[in-house]
C-alpha positions in Angstrom: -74.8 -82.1 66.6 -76.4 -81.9 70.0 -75.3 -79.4 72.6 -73.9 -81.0 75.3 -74.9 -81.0 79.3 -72.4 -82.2 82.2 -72.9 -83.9 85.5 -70.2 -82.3 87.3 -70.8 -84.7 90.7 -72.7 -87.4 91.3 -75.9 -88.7 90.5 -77.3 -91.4 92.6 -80.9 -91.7 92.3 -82.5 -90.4 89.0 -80.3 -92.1 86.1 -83.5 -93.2 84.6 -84.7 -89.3 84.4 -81.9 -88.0 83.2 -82.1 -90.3 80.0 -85.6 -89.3 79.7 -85.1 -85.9 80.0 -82.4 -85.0 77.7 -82.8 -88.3 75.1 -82.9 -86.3 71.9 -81.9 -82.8 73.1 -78.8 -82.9 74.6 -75.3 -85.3 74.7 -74.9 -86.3 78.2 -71.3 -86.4 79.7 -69.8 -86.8 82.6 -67.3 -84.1 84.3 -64.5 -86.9 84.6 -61.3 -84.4 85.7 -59.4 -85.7 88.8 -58.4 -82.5 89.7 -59.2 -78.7 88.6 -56.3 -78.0 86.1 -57.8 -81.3 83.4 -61.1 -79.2 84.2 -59.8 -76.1 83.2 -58.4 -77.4 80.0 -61.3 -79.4 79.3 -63.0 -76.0 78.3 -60.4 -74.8 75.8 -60.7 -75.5 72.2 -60.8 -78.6 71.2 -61.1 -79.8 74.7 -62.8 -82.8 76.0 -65.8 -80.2 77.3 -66.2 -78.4 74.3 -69.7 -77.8 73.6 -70.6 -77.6 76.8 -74.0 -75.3 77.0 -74.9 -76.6 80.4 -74.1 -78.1 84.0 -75.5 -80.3 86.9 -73.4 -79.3 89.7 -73.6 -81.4 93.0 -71.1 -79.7 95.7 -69.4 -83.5 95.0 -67.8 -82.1 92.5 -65.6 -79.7 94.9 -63.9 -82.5 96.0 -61.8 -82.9 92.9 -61.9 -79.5 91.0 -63.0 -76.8 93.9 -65.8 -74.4 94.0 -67.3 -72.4 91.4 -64.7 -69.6 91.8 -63.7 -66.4 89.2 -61.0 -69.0 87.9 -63.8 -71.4 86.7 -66.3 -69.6 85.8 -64.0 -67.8 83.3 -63.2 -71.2 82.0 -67.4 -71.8 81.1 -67.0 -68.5 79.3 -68.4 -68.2 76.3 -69.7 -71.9 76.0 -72.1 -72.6 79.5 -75.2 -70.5 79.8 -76.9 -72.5 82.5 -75.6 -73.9 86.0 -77.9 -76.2 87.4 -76.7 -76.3 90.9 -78.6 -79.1 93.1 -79.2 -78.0 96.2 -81.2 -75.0 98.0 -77.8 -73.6 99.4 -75.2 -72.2 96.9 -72.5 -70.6 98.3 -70.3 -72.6 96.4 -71.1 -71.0 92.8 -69.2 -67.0 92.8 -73.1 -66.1 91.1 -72.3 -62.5 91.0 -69.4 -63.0 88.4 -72.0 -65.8 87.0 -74.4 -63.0 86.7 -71.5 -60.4 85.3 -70.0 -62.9 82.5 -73.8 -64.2 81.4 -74.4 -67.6 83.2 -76.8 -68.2 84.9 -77.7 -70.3 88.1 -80.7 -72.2 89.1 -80.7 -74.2 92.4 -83.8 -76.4 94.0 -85.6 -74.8 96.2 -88.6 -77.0 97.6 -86.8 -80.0 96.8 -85.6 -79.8 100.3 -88.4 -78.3 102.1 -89.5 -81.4 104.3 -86.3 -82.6 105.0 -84.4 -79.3 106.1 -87.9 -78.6 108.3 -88.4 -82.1 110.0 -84.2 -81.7 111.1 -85.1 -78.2 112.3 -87.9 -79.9 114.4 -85.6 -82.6 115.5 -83.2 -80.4 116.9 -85.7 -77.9 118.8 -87.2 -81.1 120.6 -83.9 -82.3 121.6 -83.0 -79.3 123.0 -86.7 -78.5 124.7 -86.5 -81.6 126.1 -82.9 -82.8 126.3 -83.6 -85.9 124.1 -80.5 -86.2 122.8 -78.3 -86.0 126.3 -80.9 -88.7 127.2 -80.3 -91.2 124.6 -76.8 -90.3 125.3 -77.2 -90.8 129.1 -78.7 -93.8 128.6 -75.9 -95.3 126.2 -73.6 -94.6 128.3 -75.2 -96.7 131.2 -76.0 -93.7 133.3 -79.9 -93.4 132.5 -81.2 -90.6 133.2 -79.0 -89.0 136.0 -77.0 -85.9 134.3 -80.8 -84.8 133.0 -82.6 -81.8 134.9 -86.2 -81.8 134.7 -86.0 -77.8 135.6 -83.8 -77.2 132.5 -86.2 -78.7 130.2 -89.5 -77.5 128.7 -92.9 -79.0 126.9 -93.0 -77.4 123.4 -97.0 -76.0 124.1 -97.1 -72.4 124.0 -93.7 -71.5 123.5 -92.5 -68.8 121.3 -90.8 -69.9 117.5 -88.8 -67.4 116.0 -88.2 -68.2 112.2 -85.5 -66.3 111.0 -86.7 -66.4 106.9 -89.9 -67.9 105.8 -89.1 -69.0 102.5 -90.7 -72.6 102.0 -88.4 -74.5 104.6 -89.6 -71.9 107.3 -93.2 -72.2 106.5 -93.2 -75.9 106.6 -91.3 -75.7 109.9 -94.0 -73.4 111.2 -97.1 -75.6 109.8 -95.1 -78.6 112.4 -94.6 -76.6 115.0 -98.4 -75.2 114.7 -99.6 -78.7 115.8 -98.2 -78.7 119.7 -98.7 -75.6 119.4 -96.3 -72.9 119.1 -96.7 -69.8 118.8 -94.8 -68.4 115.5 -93.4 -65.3 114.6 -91.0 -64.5 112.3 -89.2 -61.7 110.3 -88.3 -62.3 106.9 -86.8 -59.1 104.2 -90.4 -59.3 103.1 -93.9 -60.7 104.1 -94.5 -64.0 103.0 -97.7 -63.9 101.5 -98.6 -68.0 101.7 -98.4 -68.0 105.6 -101.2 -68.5 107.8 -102.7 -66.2 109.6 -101.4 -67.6 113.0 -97.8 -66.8 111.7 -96.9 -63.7 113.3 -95.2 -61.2 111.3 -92.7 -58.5 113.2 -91.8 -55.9 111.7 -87.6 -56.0 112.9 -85.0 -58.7 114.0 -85.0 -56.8 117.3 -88.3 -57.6 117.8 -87.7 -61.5 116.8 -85.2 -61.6 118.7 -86.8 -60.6 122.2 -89.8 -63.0 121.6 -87.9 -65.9 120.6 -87.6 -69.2 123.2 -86.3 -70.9 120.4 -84.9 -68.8 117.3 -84.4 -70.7 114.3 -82.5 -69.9 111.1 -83.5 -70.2 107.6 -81.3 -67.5 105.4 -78.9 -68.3 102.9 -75.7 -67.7 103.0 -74.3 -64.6 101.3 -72.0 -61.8 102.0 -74.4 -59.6 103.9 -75.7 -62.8 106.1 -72.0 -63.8 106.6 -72.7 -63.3 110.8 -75.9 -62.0 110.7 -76.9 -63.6 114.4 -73.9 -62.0 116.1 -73.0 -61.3 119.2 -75.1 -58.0 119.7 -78.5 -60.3 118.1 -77.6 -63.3 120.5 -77.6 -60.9 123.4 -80.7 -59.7 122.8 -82.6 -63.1 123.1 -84.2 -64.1 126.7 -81.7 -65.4 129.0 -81.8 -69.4 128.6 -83.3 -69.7 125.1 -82.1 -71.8 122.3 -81.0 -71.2 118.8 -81.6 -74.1 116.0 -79.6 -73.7 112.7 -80.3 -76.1 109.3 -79.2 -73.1 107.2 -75.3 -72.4 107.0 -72.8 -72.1 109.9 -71.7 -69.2 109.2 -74.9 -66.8 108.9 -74.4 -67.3 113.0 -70.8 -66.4 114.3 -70.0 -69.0 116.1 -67.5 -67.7 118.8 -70.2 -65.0 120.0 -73.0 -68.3 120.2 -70.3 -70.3 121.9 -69.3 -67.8 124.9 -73.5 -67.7 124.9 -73.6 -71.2 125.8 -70.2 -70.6 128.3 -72.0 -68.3 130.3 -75.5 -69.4 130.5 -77.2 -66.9 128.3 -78.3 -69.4 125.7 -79.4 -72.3 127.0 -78.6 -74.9 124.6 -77.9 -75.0 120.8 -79.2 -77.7 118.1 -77.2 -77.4 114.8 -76.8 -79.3 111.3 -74.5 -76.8 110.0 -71.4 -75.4 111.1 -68.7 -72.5 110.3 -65.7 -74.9 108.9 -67.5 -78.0 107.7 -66.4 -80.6 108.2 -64.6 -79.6 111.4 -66.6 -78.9 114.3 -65.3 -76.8 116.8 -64.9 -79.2 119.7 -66.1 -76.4 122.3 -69.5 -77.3 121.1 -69.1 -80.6 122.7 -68.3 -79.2 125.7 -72.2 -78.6 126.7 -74.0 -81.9 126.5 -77.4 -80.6 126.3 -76.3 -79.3 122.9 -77.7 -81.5 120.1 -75.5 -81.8 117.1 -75.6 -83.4 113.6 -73.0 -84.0 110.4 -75.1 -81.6 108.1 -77.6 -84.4 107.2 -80.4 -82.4 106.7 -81.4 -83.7 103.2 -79.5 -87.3 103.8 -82.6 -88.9 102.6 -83.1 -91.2 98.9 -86.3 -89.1 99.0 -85.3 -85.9 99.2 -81.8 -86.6 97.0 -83.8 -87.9 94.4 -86.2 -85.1 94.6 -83.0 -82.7 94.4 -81.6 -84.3 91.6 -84.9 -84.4 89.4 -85.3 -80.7 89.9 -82.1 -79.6 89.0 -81.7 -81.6 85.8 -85.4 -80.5 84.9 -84.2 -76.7 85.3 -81.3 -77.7 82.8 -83.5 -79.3 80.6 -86.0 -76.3 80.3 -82.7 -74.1 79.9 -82.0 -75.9 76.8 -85.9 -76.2 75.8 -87.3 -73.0 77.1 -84.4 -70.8 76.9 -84.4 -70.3 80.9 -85.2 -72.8 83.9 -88.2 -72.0 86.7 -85.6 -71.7 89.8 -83.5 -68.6 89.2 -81.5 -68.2 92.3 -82.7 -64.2 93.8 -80.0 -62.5 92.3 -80.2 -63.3 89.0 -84.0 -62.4 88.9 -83.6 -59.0 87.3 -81.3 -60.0 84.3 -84.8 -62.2 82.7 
């Protein structure tokens, strides 16, 4: 018999692919539990998911059966070696206890590169330039008359500060290059593929005090839970701007929000926020603020992209014995 793979959440755009990448390796089948107790019980002997060596998850999946928590990753145990999570984010999978009962976790970094870095670029133009409380304005029949040319800026010559230059960074960087920008940015290591015009500092403190726009590009993870707090917010110029595409909560929110309240930051342009999908409706209290639904990657090129690189990793799991995108802290066990 087969081993068996699950798409636990949906797959929209590469059907085709998966039948050509598991035809003759693996049984496909779907993760059809309405809620998280049929899940659980799926996995016990002679359970509907027996045989299960690997998952596709899509954070879909959450919406019927949770997160990847202790109590379901216990259920994988000892069947599923290999979580194929799609996404470059995944704070939804407990990997530590992956890592502690033998599973591991792949995600898709790249996948999401040009997506996640032409938002970021979005939302540091609208707030530069006030784009979005312009198109606002104008839809509202007011034109132009609650915008301030003195609160806006051109893009030339102003400072970047990329908080992580992993590969959504460093395309961010290479778009900002062309106005240009200057870059800097402070990552827990040098990247070693970035141009010679991307600055390297040696400390946040440094990046901080440079930065007219500060970007963020970490994941999320306990010791980034809050990393821009309020001491790192303070430290920024007095009317510059912080973009986030990463999580909401590697920024505390309340500390960026009294920012905003008393005129220290200037303006804020986010994708992500603390307690998706409620947005805390202080935010929309400053109207220079531009703001999206976490729609980053909401593109059939980037989803499809996304989806093609996770099953791929599950496929060379079951081929190969281990996919090419480890997640970081599951590095040392291969």
């Amino acid at each position: 018999m087969l081993p068996r793979i699950m798409l636990c959440g949906r797959i929209v755009w590469a059907h085709q692919d998966v039948k050509e990448l598991f035809n003759g390796i693996a049984e496909v089948i779907p993760m059809n539990s309405p809620n998280r107790a049929d899940f659980l019980a799926g996995f016990k002997p002679g359970g509907k998911y027996e045989g299960t060596v690997g998952i596709y998850r899509h954070n879909t999946s959450a919406d019927s059966i949770g997160v990847f928590d202790k109590e379901i990753i216990a259920a994988l145990v000892p069947q599923v070696k290999w979580i194929a999570h799609n996404g470059a984010g995944y704070d939804q999978i407990d990997v530590l206890e992956c890592k502690a009962k033998g599973i591991y976790v792949s995600n898709t970094p790249g996948a999401v590169d040009d997506a996640t870095a032409t938002t970021a670029l979005y939302l540091l133009i609208a707030c530069l330039r006030h784009f979005s409380y312009g198109e606002r304005s104008l839809r509202e029949l007011k034109w132009k008359k609650p915008i301030s040319a003195g609160a806006t800026h051109d893009l030339t010559g102003r400072t970047l500060a990329i908080l992580g230059l992993g590969g959504i960074g460093l395309r961010l960087a290479y778009l900002v290059h062309a106005f240009p920008m200057r870059v800097i940015y402070y990552s827990r290591h040098r990247n070693d593929d970035a141009p010679e015009w991307c600055e390297y500092v040696d400390s946040m403190e440094e990046l901080l005090a440079q930065a007219d726009v500060l970007s963020v590009h970490v994941p999320l993870r306990k010791e980034t839970e809050h990393l821009v707090g309020e001491k790192e917010i303070r430290a920024m110029k007095k009317g510059s701007i912080i973009v986030n595409t990463a999580r909401g909560k590697v920024i505390d929110e309340e500390a960026m929000i009294r920012a905003l309240e008393d005129g220290h930051l200037s303006s804020v342009g986010l994708d992500v926020y603390a307690d998706e999908p409620s947005v805390n409706p202080r935010l929309l209290d400053f109207p220079q603020n531009a703001l999206l639904p976490h729609m980053g990657t909401e593109n059939q090129d980037s989803q499809r992209k996304m989806e093609v690189r996770a099953l791929t990793n599950l496929r060379d799991f079951l081929i190969q014995g281990k996919g090419n995108d480890i997640v970081p802290e599951m590095k040392s066990k291969l």
